[in-house]
C-alpha positions in Angstrom: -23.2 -1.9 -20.7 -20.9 -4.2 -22.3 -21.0 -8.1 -21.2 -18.3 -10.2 -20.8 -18.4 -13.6 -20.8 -15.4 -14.9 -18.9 -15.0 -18.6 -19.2 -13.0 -19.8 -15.9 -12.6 -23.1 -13.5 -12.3 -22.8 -10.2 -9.6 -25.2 -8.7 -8.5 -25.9 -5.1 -5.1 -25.7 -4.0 -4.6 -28.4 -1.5 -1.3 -27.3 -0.6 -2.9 -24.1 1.0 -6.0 -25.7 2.6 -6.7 -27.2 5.7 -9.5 -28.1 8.6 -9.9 -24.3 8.9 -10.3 -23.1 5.3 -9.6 -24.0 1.8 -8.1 -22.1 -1.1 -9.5 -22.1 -4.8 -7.2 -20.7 -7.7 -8.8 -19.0 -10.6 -7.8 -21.2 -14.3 -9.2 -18.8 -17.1 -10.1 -20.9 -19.9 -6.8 -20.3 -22.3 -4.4 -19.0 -20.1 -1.2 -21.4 -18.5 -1.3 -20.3 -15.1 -4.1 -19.6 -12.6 -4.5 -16.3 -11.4 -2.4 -17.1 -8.4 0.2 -18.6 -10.0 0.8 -15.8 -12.6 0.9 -14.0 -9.3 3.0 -16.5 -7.4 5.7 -15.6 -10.6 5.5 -11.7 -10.9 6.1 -11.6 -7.1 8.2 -14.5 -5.6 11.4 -12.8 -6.5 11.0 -8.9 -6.5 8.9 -9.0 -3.6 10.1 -12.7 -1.8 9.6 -11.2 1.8 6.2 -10.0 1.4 5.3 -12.7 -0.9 6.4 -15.1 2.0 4.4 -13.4 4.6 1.0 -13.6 2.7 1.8 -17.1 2.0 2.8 -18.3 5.5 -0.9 -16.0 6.4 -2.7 -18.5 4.3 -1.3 -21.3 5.9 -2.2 -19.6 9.0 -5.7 -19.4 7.5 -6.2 -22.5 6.1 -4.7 -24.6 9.4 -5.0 -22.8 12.4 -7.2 -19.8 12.3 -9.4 -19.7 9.6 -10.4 -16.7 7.8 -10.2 -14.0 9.8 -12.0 -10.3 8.6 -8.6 -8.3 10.2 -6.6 -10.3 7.7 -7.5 -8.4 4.9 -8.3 -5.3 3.9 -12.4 -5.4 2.8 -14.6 -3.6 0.5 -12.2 -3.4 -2.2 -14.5 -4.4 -5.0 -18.5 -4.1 -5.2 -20.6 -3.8 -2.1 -21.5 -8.0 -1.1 -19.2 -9.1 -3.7 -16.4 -10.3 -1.0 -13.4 -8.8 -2.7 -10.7 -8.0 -0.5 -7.0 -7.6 -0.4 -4.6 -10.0 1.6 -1.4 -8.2 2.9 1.3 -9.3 5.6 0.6 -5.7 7.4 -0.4 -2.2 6.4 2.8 -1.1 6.0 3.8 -3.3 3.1 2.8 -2.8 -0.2 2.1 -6.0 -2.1 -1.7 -6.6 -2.5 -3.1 -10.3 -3.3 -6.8 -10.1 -4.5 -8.9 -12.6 -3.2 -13.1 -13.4 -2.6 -14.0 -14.7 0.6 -17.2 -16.9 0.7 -18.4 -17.6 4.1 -15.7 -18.5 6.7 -14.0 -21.1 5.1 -13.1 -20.3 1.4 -11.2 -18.1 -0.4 -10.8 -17.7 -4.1 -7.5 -16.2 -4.9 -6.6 -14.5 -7.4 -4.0 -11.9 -8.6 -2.1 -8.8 -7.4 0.6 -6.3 -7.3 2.5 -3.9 -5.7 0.5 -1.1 -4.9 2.3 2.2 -4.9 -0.3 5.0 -5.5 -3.0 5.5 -2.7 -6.4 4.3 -5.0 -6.0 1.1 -7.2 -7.9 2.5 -9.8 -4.5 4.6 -10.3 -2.5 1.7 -11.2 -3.9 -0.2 -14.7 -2.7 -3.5 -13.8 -4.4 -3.2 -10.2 -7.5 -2.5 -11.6 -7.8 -4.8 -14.0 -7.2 -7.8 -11.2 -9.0 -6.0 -8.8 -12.1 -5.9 -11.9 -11.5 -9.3 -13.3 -12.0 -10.3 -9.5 -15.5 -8.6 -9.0 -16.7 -10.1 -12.2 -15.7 -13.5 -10.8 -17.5 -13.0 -7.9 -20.7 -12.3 -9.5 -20.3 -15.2 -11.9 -19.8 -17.9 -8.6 -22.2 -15.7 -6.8 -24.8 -16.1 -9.3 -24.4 -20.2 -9.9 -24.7 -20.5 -6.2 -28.1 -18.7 -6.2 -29.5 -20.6 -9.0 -27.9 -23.7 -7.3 -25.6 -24.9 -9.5 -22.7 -24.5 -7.3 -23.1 -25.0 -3.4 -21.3 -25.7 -0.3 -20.2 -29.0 1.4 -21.7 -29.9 4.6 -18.4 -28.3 6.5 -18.7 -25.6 4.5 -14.8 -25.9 3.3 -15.6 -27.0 -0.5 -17.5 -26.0 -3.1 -19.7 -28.6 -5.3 -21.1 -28.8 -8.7 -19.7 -27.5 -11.6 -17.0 -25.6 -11.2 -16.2 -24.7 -14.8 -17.5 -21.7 -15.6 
Protein backbone atom coordinates (compact mmCIF):
# COMPACT_ATOMS: atom_id res chain seq x y z
CA UNK A 1 0.00 0.00 0.00
CA UNK A 2 1.31 3.26 -0.81
CA UNK A 3 2.05 5.89 2.14
CA UNK A 4 1.41 9.25 2.18
CA UNK A 5 2.96 11.57 4.25
CA UNK A 6 0.67 14.52 4.56
CA UNK A 7 2.24 17.41 6.30
CA UNK A 8 -0.68 19.59 7.96
CA UNK A 9 -1.42 22.12 11.04
CA UNK A 10 -4.26 22.04 12.71
CA UNK A 11 -5.61 25.55 13.62
CA UNK A 12 -8.68 26.76 15.66
CA UNK A 13 -11.14 29.05 14.30
CA UNK A 14 -12.19 31.24 17.14
CA UNK A 15 -14.86 32.80 15.28
CA UNK A 16 -16.76 29.40 15.21
CA UNK A 17 -15.97 28.17 18.79
CA UNK A 18 -17.52 28.63 21.97
CA UNK A 19 -18.21 27.24 25.74
CA UNK A 20 -19.92 24.30 23.94
CA UNK A 21 -17.38 23.27 21.19
CA UNK A 22 -14.48 24.49 19.29
CA UNK A 23 -13.66 24.30 15.57
CA UNK A 24 -10.08 23.45 14.08
CA UNK A 25 -9.40 24.17 10.30
CA UNK A 26 -7.07 21.95 8.38
CA UNK A 27 -3.70 24.23 6.93
CA UNK A 28 -1.83 21.71 4.57
CA UNK A 29 1.67 22.52 4.56
CA UNK A 30 1.92 24.57 0.96
CA UNK A 31 -1.40 25.37 0.28
CA UNK A 32 -3.08 29.25 0.95
CA UNK A 33 -6.24 28.37 2.45
CA UNK A 34 -7.32 25.81 5.03
CA UNK A 35 -9.43 23.17 4.07
CA UNK A 36 -12.49 25.16 5.15
CA UNK A 37 -11.68 28.11 3.72
CA UNK A 38 -11.03 26.68 0.13
CA UNK A 39 -14.44 25.42 0.99
CA UNK A 40 -15.82 28.63 2.45
CA UNK A 41 -14.83 30.05 -1.45
CA UNK A 42 -16.13 27.20 -3.75
CA UNK A 43 -19.43 27.44 -1.82
CA UNK A 44 -20.38 30.91 -0.38
CA UNK A 45 -21.73 32.10 -3.61
CA UNK A 46 -23.24 29.13 -5.68
CA UNK A 47 -24.60 27.59 -2.72
CA UNK A 48 -24.93 30.94 -0.10
CA UNK A 49 -28.28 29.44 1.39
CA UNK A 50 -26.92 26.20 2.31
CA UNK A 51 -23.57 27.47 2.95
CA UNK A 52 -25.32 29.85 5.56
CA UNK A 53 -27.30 27.15 7.21
CA UNK A 54 -24.21 24.87 7.93
CA UNK A 55 -22.54 27.95 9.24
CA UNK A 56 -25.28 29.34 11.49
CA UNK A 57 -25.31 25.10 12.69
CA UNK A 58 -21.82 25.51 13.84
CA UNK A 59 -22.56 28.48 15.70
CA UNK A 60 -25.33 26.60 17.03
CA UNK A 61 -22.72 23.90 17.93
CA UNK A 62 -20.06 25.79 19.20
CA UNK A 63 -22.41 28.17 21.59
CA UNK A 64 -25.46 26.71 22.51
CA UNK A 65 -25.69 23.01 21.91
CA UNK A 66 -22.62 21.39 21.40
CA UNK A 67 -22.00 18.63 19.05
CA UNK A 68 -24.82 16.91 18.63
CA UNK A 69 -24.63 13.02 16.61
CA UNK A 70 -28.21 14.11 14.64
CA UNK A 71 -26.28 16.97 13.25
CA UNK A 72 -24.43 15.14 10.86
CA UNK A 73 -24.54 12.41 8.90
CA UNK A 74 -21.89 9.52 10.51
CA UNK A 75 -19.85 6.82 9.23
CA UNK A 76 -18.88 8.41 6.16
CA UNK A 77 -15.20 7.57 6.33
CA UNK A 78 -13.47 4.43 8.17
CA UNK A 79 -15.16 2.68 11.03
CA UNK A 80 -13.72 4.91 14.57
CA UNK A 81 -12.24 7.36 12.40
CA UNK A 82 -15.09 10.12 13.22
CA UNK A 83 -15.64 11.35 9.70
CA UNK A 84 -18.93 12.69 9.06
CA UNK A 85 -20.85 15.06 6.92
CA UNK A 86 -22.44 18.38 8.30
CA UNK A 87 -25.56 19.41 6.28
CA UNK A 88 -28.54 22.04 7.05
CA UNK A 89 -31.10 19.05 6.42
CA UNK A 90 -31.36 15.90 4.29
CA UNK A 91 -32.88 17.44 1.71
CA UNK A 92 -30.10 19.72 0.70
CA UNK A 93 -27.24 18.83 -1.04
CA UNK A 94 -24.06 20.55 0.04
CA UNK A 95 -21.84 18.27 2.21
CA UNK A 96 -19.05 19.77 4.66
CA UNK A 97 -16.56 17.05 5.79
CA UNK A 98 -15.66 17.23 9.22
CA UNK A 99 -13.95 14.71 12.28
CA UNK A 100 -15.56 14.86 15.49
CA UNK A 101 -13.28 14.06 18.51
CA UNK A 102 -15.20 13.64 21.59
CA UNK A 103 -18.09 16.09 22.32
CA UNK A 104 -16.48 19.22 21.92
CA UNK A 105 -14.19 19.41 18.73
CA UNK A 106 -14.52 19.36 15.33
CA UNK A 107 -11.92 19.42 12.65
CA UNK A 108 -13.33 20.77 9.53
CA UNK A 109 -12.55 20.29 6.51
CA UNK A 110 -13.74 20.43 2.87
CA UNK A 111 -16.83 19.63 0.76
CA UNK A 112 -19.21 19.85 -2.10
CA UNK A 113 -22.31 19.46 -3.60
CA UNK A 114 -23.19 16.06 -3.62
CA UNK A 115 -25.37 15.09 -6.52
CA UNK A 116 -24.96 11.28 -7.09
CA UNK A 117 -26.21 8.88 -4.30
CA UNK A 118 -22.41 7.32 -3.14
CA UNK A 119 -19.51 9.94 -2.85
CA UNK A 120 -17.16 7.66 -4.19
CA UNK A 121 -19.11 8.66 -7.57
CA UNK A 122 -18.07 12.12 -7.49
CA UNK A 123 -13.88 12.55 -7.73
CA UNK A 124 -13.72 15.63 -5.92
CA UNK A 125 -16.02 14.16 -3.01
CA UNK A 126 -13.85 11.44 -2.56
CA UNK A 127 -10.82 12.94 -2.50
CA UNK A 128 -12.05 15.38 0.64
CA UNK A 129 -13.93 12.78 2.00
CA UNK A 130 -10.19 10.48 1.73
CA UNK A 131 -7.87 13.37 2.53
CA UNK A 132 -10.26 13.53 5.72
CA UNK A 133 -9.83 9.88 6.91
CA UNK A 134 -6.17 10.12 6.52
CA UNK A 135 -6.27 13.14 8.80
CA UNK A 136 -7.96 11.43 11.20
CA UNK A 137 -5.64 8.70 11.55
CA UNK A 138 -2.60 11.04 11.62
CA UNK A 139 -4.35 13.16 14.94
CA UNK A 140 -5.67 9.86 15.93
CA UNK A 141 -2.38 8.38 16.06
CA UNK A 142 -0.37 11.50 17.91
CA UNK A 143 -3.08 11.38 20.53
CA UNK A 144 -2.34 7.68 21.23
CA UNK A 145 1.34 8.05 21.51
CA UNK A 146 0.52 11.31 23.44
CA UNK A 147 1.82 13.85 21.53
CA UNK A 148 -1.30 15.67 21.11
CA UNK A 149 -4.09 15.58 23.96
CA UNK A 150 -7.00 17.28 25.26
CA UNK A 151 -7.47 20.31 27.61
CA UNK A 152 -9.01 19.81 30.97
CA UNK A 153 -12.54 20.98 29.39
CA UNK A 154 -12.06 18.97 26.72
CA UNK A 155 -12.65 22.00 24.13
CA UNK A 156 -8.82 22.24 22.91
CA UNK A 157 -6.35 20.23 21.75
CA UNK A 158 -2.52 20.60 23.13
CA UNK A 159 0.83 19.75 21.93
CA UNK A 160 2.04 19.97 18.71
CA UNK A 161 -0.31 20.59 16.29
CA UNK A 162 1.92 20.65 13.20
CA UNK A 163 1.83 17.67 11.71
Amino acid sequence: MLQIFLRFTLQKIEALSGIKASCYSVMIEGEQNSLFESFLEENSVSHKDEFLDILARLNTIAHTTGIRRGFFKEFEGNPGDGVCASYDNPARKLRLYCILFGEKIIVLGGGGKKSVQKLQQDAKLKAENFLLREISTTITRAIITKEVSFSNDKLEFTGDLKF
